[in-house]
C-alpha positions as CSV (number, residue, x, y, z in Angstrom):
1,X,0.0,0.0,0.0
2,X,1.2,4.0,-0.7
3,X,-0.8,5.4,1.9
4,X,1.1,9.1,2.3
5,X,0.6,11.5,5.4
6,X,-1.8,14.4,3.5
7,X,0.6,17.4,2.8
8,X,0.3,20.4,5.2
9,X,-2.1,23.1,3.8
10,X,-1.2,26.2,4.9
11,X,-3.7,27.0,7.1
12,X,-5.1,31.0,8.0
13,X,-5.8,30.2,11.9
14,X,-7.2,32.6,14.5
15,X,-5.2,32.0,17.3
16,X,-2.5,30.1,19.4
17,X,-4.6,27.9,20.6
18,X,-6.1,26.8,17.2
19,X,-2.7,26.2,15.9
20,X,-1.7,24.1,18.4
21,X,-5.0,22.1,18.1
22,X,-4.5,21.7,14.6
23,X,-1.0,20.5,15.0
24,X,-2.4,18.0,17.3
25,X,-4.5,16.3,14.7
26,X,-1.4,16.2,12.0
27,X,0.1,14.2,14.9
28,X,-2.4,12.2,15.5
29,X,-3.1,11.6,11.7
30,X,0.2,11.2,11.1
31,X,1.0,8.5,13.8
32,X,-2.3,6.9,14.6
33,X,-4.9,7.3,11.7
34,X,-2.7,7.1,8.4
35,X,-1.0,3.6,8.9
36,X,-3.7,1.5,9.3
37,X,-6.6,3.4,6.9
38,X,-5.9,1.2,4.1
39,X,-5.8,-2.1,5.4
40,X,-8.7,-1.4,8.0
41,X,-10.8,0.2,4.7
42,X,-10.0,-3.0,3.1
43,X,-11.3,-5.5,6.1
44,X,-14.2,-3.4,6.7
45,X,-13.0,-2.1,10.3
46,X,-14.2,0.3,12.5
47,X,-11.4,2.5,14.3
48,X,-13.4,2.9,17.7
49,X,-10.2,3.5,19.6
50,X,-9.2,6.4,17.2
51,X,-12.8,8.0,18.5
52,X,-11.6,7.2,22.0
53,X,-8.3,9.0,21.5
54,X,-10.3,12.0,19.9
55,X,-12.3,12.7,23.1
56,X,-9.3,12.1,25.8
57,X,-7.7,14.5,23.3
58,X,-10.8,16.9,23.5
59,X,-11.9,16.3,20.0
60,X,-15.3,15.4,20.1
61,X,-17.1,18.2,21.4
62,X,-14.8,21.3,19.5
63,X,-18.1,23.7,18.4
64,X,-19.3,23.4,21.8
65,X,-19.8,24.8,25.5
66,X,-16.3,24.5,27.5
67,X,-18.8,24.1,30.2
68,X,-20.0,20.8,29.5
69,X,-16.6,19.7,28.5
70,X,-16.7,21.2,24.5
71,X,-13.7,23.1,23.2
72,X,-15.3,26.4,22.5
73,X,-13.6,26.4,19.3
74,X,-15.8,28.5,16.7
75,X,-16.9,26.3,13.2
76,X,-13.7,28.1,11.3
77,X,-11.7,26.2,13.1
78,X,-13.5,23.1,13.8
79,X,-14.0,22.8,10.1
80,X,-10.3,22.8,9.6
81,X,-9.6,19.7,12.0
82,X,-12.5,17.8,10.0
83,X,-10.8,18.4,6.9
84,X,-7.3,17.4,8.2
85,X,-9.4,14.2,9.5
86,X,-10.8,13.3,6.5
87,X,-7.6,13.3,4.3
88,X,-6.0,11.2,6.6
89,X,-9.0,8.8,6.6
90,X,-12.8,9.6,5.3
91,X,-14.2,7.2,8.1
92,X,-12.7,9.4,10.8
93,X,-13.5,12.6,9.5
94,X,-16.9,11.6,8.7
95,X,-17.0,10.4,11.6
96,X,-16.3,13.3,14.1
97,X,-18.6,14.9,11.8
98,X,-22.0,12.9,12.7
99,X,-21.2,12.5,16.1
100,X,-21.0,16.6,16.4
101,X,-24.5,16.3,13.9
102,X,-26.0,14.2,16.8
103,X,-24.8,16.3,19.7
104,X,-26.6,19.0,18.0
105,X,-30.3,18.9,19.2
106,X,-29.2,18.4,23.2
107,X,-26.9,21.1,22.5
108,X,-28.7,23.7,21.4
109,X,-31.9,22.7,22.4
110,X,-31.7,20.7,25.1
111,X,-32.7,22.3,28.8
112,X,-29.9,22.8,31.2
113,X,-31.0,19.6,33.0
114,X,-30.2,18.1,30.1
115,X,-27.3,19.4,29.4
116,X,-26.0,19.4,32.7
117,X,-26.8,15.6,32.8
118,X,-25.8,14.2,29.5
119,X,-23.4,16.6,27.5
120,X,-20.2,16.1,29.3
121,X,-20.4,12.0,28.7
122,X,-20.8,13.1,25.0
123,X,-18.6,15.3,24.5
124,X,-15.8,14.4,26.4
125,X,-16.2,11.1,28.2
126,X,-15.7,9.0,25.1
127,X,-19.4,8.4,23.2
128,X,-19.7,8.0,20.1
129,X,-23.3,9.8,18.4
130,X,-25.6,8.8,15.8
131,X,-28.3,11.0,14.0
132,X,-31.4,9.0,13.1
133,X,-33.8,11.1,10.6
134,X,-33.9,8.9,7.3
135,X,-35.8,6.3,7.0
136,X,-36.5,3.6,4.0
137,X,-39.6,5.4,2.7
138,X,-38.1,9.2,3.4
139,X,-34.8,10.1,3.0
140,X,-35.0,13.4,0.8
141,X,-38.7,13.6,2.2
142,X,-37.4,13.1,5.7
143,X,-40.6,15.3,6.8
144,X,-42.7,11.9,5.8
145,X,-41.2,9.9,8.5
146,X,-42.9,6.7,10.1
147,X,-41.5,6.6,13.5
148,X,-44.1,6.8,16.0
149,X,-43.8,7.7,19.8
150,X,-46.5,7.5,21.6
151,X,-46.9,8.7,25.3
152,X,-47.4,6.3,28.4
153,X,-47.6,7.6,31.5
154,X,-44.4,9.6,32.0
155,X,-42.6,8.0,29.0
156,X,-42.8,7.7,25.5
157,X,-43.2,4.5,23.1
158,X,-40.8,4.3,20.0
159,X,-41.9,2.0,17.4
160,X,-40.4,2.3,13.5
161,X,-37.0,2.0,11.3
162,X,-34.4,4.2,10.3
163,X,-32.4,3.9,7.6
164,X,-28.8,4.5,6.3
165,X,-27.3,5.3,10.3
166,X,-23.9,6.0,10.1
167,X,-22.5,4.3,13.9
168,X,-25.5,2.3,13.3
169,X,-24.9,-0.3,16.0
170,X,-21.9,1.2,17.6
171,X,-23.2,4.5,18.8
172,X,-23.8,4.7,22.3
173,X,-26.6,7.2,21.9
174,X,-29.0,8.0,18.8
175,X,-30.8,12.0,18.3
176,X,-34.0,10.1,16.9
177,X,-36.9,11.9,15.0
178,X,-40.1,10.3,15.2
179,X,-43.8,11.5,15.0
180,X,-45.4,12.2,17.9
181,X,-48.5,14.6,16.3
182,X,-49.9,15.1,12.6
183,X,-48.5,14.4,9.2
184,X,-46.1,16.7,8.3
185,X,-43.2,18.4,9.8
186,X,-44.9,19.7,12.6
187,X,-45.9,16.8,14.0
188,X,-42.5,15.4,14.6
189,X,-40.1,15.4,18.1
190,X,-36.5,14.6,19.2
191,X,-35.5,11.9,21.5
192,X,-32.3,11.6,23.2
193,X,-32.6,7.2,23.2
194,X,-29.6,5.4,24.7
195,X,-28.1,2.5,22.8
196,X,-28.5,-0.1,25.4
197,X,-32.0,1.0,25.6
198,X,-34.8,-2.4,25.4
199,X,-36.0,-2.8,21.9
200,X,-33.9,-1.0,19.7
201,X,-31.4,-2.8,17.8
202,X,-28.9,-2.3,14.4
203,X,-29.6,-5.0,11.6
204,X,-26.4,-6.1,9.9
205,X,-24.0,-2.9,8.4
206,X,-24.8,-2.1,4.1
207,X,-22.3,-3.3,2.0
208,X,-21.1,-0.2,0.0
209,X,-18.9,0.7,-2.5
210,X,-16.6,2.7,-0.2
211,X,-16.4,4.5,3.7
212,X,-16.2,0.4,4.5
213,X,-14.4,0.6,8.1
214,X,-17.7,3.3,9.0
215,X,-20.6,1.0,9.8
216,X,-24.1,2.1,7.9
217,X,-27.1,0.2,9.1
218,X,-30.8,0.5,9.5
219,X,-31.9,0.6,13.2
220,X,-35.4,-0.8,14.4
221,X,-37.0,0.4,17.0
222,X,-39.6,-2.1,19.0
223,X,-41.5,-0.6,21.8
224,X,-38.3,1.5,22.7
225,X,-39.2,3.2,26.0
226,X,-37.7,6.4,26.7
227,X,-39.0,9.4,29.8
228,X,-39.8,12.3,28.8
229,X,-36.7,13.7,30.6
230,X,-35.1,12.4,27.0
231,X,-37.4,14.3,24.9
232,X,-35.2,17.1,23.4
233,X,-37.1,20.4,22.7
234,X,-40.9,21.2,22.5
235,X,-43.4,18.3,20.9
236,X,-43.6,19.0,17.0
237,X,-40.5,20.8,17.4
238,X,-37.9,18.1,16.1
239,X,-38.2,18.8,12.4
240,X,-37.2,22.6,12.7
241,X,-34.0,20.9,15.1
242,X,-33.2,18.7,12.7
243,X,-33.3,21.3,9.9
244,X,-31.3,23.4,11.9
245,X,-28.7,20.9,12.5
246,X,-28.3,19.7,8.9
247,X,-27.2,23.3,7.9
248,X,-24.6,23.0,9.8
249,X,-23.8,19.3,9.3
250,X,-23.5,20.3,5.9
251,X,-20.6,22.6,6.3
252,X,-18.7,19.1,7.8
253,X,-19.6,16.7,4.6
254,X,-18.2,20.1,2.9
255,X,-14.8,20.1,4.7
256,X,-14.6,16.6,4.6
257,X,-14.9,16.4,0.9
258,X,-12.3,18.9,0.8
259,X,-10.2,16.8,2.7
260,X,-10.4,13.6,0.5
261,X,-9.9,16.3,-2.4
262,X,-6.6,17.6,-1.0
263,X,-5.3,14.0,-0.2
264,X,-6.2,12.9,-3.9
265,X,-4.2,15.9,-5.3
266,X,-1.5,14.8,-2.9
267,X,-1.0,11.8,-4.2
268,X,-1.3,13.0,-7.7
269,X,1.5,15.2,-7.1
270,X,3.2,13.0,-5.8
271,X,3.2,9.9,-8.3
272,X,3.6,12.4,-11.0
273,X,6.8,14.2,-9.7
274,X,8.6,10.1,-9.6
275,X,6.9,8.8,-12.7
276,X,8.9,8.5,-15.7
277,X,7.7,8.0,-18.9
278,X,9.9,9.7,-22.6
279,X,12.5,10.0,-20.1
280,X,11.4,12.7,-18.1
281,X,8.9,13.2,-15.0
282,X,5.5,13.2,-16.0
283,X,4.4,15.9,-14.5
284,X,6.8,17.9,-16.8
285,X,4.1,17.3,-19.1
286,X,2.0,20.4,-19.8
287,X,-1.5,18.5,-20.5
288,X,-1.0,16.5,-17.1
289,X,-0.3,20.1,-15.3
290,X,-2.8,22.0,-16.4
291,X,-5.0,18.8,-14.6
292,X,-3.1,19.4,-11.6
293,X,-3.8,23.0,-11.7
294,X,-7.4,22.7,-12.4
295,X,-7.4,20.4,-9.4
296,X,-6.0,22.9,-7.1
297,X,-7.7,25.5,-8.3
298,X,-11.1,23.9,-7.2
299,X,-9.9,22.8,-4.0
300,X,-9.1,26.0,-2.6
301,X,-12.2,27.7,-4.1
302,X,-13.8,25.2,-2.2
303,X,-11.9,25.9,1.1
304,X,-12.7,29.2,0.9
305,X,-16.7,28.5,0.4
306,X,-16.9,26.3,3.4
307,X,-14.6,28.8,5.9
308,X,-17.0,31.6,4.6
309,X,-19.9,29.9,5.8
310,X,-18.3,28.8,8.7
311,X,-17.4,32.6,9.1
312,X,-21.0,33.7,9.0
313,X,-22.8,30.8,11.4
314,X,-19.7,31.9,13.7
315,X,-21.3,35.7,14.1
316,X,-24.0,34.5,14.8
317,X,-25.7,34.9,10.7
318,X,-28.2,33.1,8.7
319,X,-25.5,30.3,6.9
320,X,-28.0,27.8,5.4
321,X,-27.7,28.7,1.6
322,X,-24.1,29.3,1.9
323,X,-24.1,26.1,3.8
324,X,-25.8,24.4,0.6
325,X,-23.6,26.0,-1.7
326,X,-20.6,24.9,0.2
327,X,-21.8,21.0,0.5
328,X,-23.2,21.2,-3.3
329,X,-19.5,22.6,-4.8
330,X,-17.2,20.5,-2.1
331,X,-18.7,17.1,-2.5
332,X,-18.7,17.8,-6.3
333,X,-15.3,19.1,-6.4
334,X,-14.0,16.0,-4.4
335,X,-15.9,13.4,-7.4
336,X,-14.0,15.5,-9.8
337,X,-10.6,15.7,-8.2
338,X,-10.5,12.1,-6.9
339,X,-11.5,10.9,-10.8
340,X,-8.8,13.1,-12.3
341,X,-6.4,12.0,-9.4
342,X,-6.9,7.9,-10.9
343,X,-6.2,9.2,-14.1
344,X,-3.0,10.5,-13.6
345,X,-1.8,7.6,-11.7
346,X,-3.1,5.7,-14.9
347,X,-3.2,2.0,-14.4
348,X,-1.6,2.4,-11.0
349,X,-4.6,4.5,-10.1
350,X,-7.4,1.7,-10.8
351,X,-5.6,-1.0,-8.4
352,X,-5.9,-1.2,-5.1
353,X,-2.2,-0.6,-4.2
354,X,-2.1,2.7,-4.2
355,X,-5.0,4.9,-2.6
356,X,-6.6,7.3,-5.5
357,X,-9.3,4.5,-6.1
358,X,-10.4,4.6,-2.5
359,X,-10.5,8.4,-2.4
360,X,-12.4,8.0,-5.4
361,X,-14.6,5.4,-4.1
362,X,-15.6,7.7,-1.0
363,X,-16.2,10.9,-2.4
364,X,-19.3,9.7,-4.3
365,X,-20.9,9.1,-1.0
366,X,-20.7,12.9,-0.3
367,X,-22.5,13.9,-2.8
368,X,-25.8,11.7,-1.5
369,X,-25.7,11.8,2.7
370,X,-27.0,14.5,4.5
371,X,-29.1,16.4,1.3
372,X,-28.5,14.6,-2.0
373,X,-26.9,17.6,-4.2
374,X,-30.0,17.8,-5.5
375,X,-31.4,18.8,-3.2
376,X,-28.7,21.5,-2.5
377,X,-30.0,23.0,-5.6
378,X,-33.2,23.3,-4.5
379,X,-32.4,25.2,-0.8
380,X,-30.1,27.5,-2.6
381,X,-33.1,27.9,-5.3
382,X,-35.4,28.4,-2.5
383,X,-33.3,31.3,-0.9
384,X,-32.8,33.3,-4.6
385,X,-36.6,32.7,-6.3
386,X,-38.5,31.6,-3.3
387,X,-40.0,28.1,-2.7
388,X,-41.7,26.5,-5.7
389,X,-45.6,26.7,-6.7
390,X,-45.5,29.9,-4.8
């Protein structure tokens, strides 16, 4: 295998302390993540002591409140350490990305109860998150879920399936949408359900094309019992939560593409500096350059979309169709990069001894989870024209 450490981007930081955290994760990259990617991709395994390491590291909870044990780092930076992830490994990256997706709803919703009771285990005491929205009738439609909970007493029932779970079956806690009212998005609430909770259970992980070491898996829910205490916002409130967390789980899948982007040109660089063909270094050749610029080119614009969003949501300003525009042109930008990346390695490229085909393999998945790019098109659509059949 040619697994390479990704190359160090030259990074705009705001402070000291956001340096030294992103030098951090080039060490652990570097040491921990990068060695094993390849052959753990290949077998299928999940790194669950890497997510271990990233919360006694302080990791896990980096967007949010020190006082719960977050790292009150603002989404510029965060972003950065997901992208620095990702290169090194999409699994990881991806990763840290749904488990901060999940945290989201107890967050910034939750009641200080809540908070007080539950956020420090998640965001520093080594759980691992899982968001559970889609289902296998309503994944774009995710306002036509079938998840019912019903109320007993003090508690509520759970009955229904989710669908493509990323940590499905290895989370230790799921942010669950189910209905608890009318059709629609308004009848629809969040849950805060435990993993070890009776009657809910993973069925056996998807076989997919790539992200193999990250578990995806549908998760049934029978007669899952959870108190009230674990309902997360106001009843009918969970769609507009989960809305509001997807804008800014977008702006993740967005530095994440980036990162598998920056690693692909990496190791496009890098082949074509010690490749020899005509005697001379291929990437003395002007029509494989101009690939490499191109590539470059579309990796920074790309950087520079998802920090500017990141930028915005930081002060505290409506992000979502920047957040849209940055997940539309990052995911697409890593299918583009990682397909031009196998091309220069040529043959090389389309064996599994060198990484491109991976990277290649990965990105496509970014362009589907959390909003098809479809459906990018229509949010940013939505926010220029207004929304359709007005």
């Amino acid at each position: 295998m040619h697994d390479r450490a990704p190359q160090l981007v030259d990074r705009q930081l705001p402070t000291d302390e956001a340096r030294d955290l992103i030098a951090l994760v080039r060490d652990i990259a570097r040491q921990e993540i990068v060695p094993r990617a390849a052959e753990e991709e290949d077998t299928g395994r999940f790194p669950r002591e890497v997510f271990t390491l990233l919360s006694a590291s302080g990791l896990l909870g980096l967007p949010y409140d020190a006082e719960y044990g977050g790292g009150d780092q603002p989404y510029e930076v965060y972003l950065q350490v997901l992208e620095e992830l990702a290169a090194a490994r999409l699994t990881v990256g991806l990763g840290l990305s749904v488990h901060t997706l999940a945290s989201y709803a107890l967050a910034a919703h939750g009641t200080k109860q809540q908070q007080v009771e539950h956020l420090p285990a998640i965001l520093g005491g080594g759980l691992l998150g899982a968001y559970a929205l889609s289902e296998p009738s309503s994944g774009s439609d995710a306002a036509s879920l079938r998840t019912r909970a019903v109320r007993d007493g003090g508690d509520w029932v759970i009955n229904g399936t989710k669908a493509w779970i990323t940590h499905g079956g290895v989370a230790d806690f799921y942010t669950v949408m189910a209905r608890t009212g009318e059709e629609g998005p308004r009848g629809i609430t969040a849950f805060l359900v435990p993993a070890d909770a009776e009657g809910l259970s993973a069925a056996a992980p998807e076989k997919k094309m790539g992200l193999k070491g990250s578990p995806t898996a549908q998760l049934h829910l029978d007669g899952v019992r959870v108190p009230d205490s674990r309902r997360i916002g106001e009843e009918g409130q969970g769609f507009a939560i989960a809305l509001s967390a997807l804008d800014s789980g977008r702006l993740g899948i967005a530095a994440c593409a980036i990162g598998v982007a920056q690693a692909a040109l990496d190791e496009a660089v890098g082949y074509a500096r010690q490749r020899r063909q005509f005697g001379r270094a291929i990437a003395d050749f002007q029509g494989l350059r101009f690939m490499l610029a191109d590539m470059a080119t579309q990796i920074e614009a790309g950087r520079a979309l998802y920090l500017s969003a990141a930028r915005l949501r930081d002060a505290g300003r409506p992000f979502a169709r920047q957040a849209a525009m940055a997940k539309l042109h990052c995911t697409d930008t890593a299918m583009r990069v990682t397909t031009d990346a196998v091309q220069i390695l040529g043959g090389y490229g389309y064996t599994a001894d060198f990484p491109a085909e991976r990277y290649m393999r990965e990105a496509k998945v970014l362009q589907i989870v959390e909003g098809t790019n479809q459906i990018q098109r229509m949010v940013i659509a939505r926010h220029l024209v207004g929304p359709e059949g007005r």
